[in-house]
FISETOR-644509 format. One record per residue (C-alpha): z, y, x. Coordinates in steps of 0.02 Angstrom, whole numbers, padded with zeros to 5 digits, always signed. Each point is the difference from the previous one (the first is absolute). Layout:
<pts>
ZYX
...
</pts>
This chain:
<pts>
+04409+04052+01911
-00061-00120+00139
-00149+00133+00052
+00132+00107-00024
+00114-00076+00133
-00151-00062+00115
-00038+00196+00013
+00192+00056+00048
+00013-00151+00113
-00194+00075+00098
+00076+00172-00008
+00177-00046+00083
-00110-00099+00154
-00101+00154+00016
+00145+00097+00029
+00089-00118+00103
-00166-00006+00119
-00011+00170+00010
+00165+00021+00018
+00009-00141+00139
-00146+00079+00079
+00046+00189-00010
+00187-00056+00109
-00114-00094+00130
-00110+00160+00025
+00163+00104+00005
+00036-00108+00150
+00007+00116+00157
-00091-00090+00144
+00042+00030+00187
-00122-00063+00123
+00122-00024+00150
-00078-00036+00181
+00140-00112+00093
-00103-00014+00150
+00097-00116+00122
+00126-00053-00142
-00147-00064-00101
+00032-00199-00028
-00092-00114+00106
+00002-00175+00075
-00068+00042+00183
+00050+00019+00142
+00173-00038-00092
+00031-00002-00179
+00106+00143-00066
-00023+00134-00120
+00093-00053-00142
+00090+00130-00002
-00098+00120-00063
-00032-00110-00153
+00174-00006-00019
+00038+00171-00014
-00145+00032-00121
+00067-00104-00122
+00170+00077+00027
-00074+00167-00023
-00116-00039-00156
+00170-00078-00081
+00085+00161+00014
-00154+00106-00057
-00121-00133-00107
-00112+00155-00045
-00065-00002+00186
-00105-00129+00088
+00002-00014+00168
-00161-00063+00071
-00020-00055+00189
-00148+00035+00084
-00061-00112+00087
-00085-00019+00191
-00152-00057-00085
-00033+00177-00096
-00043+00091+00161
-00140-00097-00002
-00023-00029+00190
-00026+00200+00026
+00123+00090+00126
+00154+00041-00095
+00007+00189+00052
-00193-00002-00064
+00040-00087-00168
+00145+00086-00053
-00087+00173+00034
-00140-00056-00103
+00118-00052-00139
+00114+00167+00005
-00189+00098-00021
-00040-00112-00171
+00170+00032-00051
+00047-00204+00003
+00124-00031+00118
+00136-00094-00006
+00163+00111-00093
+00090-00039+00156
-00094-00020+00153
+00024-00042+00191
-00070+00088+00153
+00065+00059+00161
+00088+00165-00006
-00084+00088+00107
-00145-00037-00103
+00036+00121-00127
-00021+00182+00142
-00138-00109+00086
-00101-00024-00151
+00046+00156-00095
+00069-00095-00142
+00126+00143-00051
-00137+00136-00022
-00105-00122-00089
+00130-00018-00135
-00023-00193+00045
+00191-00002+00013
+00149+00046-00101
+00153+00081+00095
+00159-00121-00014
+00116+00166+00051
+00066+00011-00211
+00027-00186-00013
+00097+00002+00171
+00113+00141-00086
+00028-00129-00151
+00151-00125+00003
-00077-00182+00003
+00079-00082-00130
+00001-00194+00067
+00113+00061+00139
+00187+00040-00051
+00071+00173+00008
-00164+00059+00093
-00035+00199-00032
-00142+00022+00092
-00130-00142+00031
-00039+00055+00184
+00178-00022+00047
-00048-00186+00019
-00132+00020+00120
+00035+00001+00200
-00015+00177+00039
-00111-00038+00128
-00146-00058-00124
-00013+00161-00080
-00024+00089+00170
-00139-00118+00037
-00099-00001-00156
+00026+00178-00046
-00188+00077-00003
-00075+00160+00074
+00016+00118-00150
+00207-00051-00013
+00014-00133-00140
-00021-00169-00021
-00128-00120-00061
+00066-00152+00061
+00164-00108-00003
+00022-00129+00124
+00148-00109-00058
-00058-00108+00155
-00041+00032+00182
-00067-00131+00150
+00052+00008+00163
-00079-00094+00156
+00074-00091+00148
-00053-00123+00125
+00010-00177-00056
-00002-00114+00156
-00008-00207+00026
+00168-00050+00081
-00039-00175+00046
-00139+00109+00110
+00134+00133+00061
+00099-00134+00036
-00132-00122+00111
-00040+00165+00100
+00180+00043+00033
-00004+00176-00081
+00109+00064-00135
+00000+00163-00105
-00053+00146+00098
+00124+00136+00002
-00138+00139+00079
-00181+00028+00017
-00011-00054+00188
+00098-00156-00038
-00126-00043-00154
-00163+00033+00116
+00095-00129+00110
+00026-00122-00125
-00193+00020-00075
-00044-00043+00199
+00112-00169-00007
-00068-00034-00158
-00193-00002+00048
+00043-00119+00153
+00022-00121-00151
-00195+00004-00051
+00073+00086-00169
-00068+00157-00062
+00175+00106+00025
-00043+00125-00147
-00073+00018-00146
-00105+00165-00045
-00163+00028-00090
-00077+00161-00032
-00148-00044-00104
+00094+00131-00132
+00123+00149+00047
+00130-00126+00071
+00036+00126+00146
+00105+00104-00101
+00138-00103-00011
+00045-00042+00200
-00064+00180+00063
+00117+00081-00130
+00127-00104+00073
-00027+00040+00189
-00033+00168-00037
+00164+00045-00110
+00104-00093+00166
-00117+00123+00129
+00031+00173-00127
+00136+00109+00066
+00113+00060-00161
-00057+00188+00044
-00181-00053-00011
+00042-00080-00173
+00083+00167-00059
-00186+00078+00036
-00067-00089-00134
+00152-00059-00120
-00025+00190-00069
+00141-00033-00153
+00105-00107+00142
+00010-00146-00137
-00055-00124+00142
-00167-00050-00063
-00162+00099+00025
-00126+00032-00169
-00161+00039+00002
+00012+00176-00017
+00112-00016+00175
-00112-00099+00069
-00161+00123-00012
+00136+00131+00048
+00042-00073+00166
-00160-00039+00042
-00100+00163-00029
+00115+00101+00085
+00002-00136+00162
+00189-00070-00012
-00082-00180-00059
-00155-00045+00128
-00095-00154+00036
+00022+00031+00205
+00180+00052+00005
+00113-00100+00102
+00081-00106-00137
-00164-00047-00053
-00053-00044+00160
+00143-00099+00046
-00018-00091-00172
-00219-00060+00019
+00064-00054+00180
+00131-00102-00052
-00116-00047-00124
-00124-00066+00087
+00127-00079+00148
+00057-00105-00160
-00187-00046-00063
+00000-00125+00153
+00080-00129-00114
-00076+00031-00154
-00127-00151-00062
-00188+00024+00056
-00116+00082-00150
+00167+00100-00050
-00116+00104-00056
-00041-00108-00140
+00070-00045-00161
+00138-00137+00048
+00122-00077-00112
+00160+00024+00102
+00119-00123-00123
-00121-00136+00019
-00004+00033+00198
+00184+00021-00007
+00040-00178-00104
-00129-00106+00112
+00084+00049+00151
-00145+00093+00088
+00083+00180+00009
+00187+00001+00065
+00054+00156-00075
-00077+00146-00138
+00041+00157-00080
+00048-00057-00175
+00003+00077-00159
+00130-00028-00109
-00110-00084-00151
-00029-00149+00141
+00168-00046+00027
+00011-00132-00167
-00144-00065+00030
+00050-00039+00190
+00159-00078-00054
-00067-00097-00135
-00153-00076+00086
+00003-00195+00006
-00116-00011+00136
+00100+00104+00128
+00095-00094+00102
+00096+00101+00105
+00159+00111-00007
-00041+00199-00001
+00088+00168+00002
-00026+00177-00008
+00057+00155+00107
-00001+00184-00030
-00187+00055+00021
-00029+00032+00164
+00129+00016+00134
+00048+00178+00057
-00123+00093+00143
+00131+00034+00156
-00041+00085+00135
-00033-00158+00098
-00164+00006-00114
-00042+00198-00023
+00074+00165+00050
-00003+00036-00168
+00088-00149-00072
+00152+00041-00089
+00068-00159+00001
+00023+00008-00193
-00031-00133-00114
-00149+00068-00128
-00021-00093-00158
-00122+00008-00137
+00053-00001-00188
-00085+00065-00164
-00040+00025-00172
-00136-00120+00029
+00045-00137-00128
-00052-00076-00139
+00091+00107-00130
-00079+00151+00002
-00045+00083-00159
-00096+00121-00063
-00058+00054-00180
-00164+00052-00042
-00012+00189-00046
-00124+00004-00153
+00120-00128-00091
+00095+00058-00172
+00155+00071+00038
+00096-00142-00115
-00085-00121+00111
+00053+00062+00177
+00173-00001-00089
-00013-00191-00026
-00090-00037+00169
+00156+00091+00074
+00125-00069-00095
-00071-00164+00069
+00024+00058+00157
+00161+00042-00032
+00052-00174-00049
-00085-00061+00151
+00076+00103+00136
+00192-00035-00089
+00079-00102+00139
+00056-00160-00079
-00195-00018-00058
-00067+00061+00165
+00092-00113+00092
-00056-00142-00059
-00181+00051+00006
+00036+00042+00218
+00085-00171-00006
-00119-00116-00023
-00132+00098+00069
+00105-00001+00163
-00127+00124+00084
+00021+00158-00059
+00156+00123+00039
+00099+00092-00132
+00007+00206-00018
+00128-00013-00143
+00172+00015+00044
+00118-00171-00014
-00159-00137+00001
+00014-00128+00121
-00124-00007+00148
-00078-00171-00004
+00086-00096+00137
-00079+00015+00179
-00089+00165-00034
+00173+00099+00038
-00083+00004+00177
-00117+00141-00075
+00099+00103-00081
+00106+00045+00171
+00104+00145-00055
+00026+00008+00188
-00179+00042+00062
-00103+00146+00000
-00122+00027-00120
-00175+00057+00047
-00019+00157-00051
-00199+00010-00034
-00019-00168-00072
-00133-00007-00116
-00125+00124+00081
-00159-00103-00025
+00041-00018-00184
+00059+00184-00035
-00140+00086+00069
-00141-00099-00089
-00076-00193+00032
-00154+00055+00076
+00100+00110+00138
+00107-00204+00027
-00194-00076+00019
-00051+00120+00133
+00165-00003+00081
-00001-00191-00009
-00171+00004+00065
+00024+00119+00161
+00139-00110+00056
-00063-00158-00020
-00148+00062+00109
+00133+00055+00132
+00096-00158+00002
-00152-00092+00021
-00050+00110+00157
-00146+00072-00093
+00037+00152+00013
+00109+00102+00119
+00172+00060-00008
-00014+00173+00010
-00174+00001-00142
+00122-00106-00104
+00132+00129-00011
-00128+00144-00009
-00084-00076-00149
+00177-00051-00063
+00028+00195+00007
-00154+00051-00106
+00051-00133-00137
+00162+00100-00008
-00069+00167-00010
-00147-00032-00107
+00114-00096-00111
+00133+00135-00007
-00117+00133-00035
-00059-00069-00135
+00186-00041-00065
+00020+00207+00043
-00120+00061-00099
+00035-00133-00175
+00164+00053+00002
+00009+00222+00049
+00171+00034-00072
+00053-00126+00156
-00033+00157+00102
-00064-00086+00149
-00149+00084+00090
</pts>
């Protein structure tokens, strides 16, 4: 009887340990890339978040894991590098981050490297009451930005940034200036500002930092019939497919007028840049020690900023850059031009080769995520990032960005849509012309063959574009 019990008592913890172990490997794991939402102590300590809602999440579903991956995974490789090397051996994360217009750039779709959300966006999301369709949440606006070249689209961006120029107003204040309300009166102020032996502006262009204030100028110098060239579907924002467009049949050149007008103001404004901008500089750090007066800040700087214990002075932000009048160009349209986009931190995409019940779970994740009382509280106390789902609360002092008021520009993003090494050359041509290297006019001609050679080759991937 007692071998007789000993046996039953082996064969019940068998079957309890493979029972035990047979519900762990049923466990569904979702490798989920947070990217600026990841916790961390420095420069400020936030991403809690994150944790939060994972446990939230995992209560409500205790068949999935949700695994964060950490910034130590990527292993000190280039991001864009590593997760292209991970999509090819089939082990990415289930839901992954990248810039949107990585997916046309690096031809992620007709890999198969990336699963179409356009289904899921049809499906109600059921952590948000009464909803029908999930992409009724989402700021119209994203959805126009992230949608790719062949119509659908591989990435949601519950998040955006935005950029504006953050300035020192204990310095505005000992020069006698205040907020600029035009271009002239800003090149004025920059003038004042040097008298003061303080570098009046921050800018380096060690990577493809001229994007952001030439997309700027240029949107305030671009009549709305010249936009209407190249804004083919008129939904004010120009893709990559209207991009090549404009430019192979001559509507978007290097050496038009508004192009011009925008290098010239361009380099009138480099006058008050640091020395070396040419370098890699760290802008914040400038910015907090008081050596730089003003710089064009992204909106993933501005908690950081505020929450710095070593800065000890007050600070501000206004609208980008002032509007161009006619005081400063012929062209100038005296129109505030703003940049904002699907940029952020929360943009997610789903590996292609993955099980169909697993893209299910990654997007049901997603889901939860993007539902606005969870989302909020992620943009909260991050306090950097801006929201594209309708009803979250814009971390306070960003509002400045998100200026329903201003124009937006419409060919934002041109460096990053057409491919990265088309932003190196471009980066490359105009730092030689800014640092007198080379001349105007064999800037803008070699400006012109990037465009064409690049947009040619765009042309020809893509025939049914009907573009000779």
């Amino acid at each position: 009887m007692k071998k007789l019990l000993v046996i039953k008592m082996l064969v019940v913890c068998l079957l309890l340990s493979v029972s035990t172990t047979y519900a762990y490997a049923a466990k569904t794991v979702i490798h989920y890339d947070p990217q600026v939402y990841r916790p961390e102590e420095k420069p400020i300590k936030r991403g809690q978040m994150i944790k939060t809602l994972v446990a939230e999440y995992e209560k409500i579903h205790p068949d999935v894991d949700i695994e964060l991956v950490g910034l130590g995974a990527y292993g000190g490789q280039d991001y864009v590098t590593w997760i292209q090397a991970r999509l090819l051996t089939k082990d990415a994360p289930e839901v992954f981050f990248l810039n949107y217009e990585g997916v046309d750039a690096l031809g992620l779709a007709e890999k198969g490297w990336v699963t179409a959300w356009d289904p899921y966006l049809d499906k109600p999301n059921p952590y948000v009451s009464g909803n029908e369709h999930w992409r009724d949440i989402f700021n119209p606006l994203m959805f126009r930005e992230v949608r790719a070249v062949d119509g659908k689209i591989y990435d949601i961006a519950a998040d955006g940034v935005g950029v504006a120029v953050t300035y020192n107003k204990d310095i505005f204040k000992k020069a006698g200036v205040s907020v600029p309300q035009d271009w002239a009166e800003f090149m004025r102020i920059l003038a004042k500002i040097k008298q003061l032996d303080v570098i009046p502006f921050g800018m380096t262009t060690s990577v493809d930092e001229y994007h952001w204030p030439q997309y700027i100028i240029q949107g305030g110098l671009i009549s709305k019939e010249e936009e209407q060239l190249w804004d083919v579907d008129g939904n004010g924002r120009v893709n990559v497919a209207e991009l090549t467009k404009a430019i192979l049949e001559g509507t978007l050149r290097a050496d038009t007028p508004y192009n011009t007008e925008t290098w010239r103001l361009m380099k009138e404004f480099s006058q008050y840049w640091p020395p070396g901008f040419t370098a890699k500089l760290d802008l914040r750090a400038l910015f907090l020690r008081e050596k730089i007066a003003m710089y064009l800040m992204g909106s993933w700087d501005a908690a950081v900023i505020e929450q710095d214990p070593l800065r000890k002075f007050d600070w501000g932000m206004f609208e980008a850059f002032p509007a161009v009048t006619k005081e400063s160009s012929p062209l100038g349209q005296g129109e505030l031009c703003t940049i904002f986009g699907a940029w952020g931190g929360l943009q997610w995409h789903i590996p292609g080769y993955l099980p169909q019940q697993v893209k299910d779970i990654a997007a049901d994740w997603c889901m939860f995520l993007s539902a606005p009382q969870n989302l909020e509280r992620l943009i909260i106390e991050h306090g950097g990032m801006v929201p594209y789902v309708k009803g979250v609360e814009v971390p306070k002092g960003l509002e400045v960005m998100t200026n329903l008021k201003a124009k937006r520009s419409v060919i934002q993003g041109q460096m990053g849509m057409f491919d990265p090494e088309f932003g190196d050359k471009y980066n490359r041509e105009a730092n030689l012309f800014m640092t007198d290297e080379v001349s105007f006019d064999e800037f803008l001609s070699r400006i012109q063959k990037h465009y064409e050679d690049t947009a040619r080759t765009w042309a020809r991937k893509y025939p049914e574009w009907g573009i000779k």
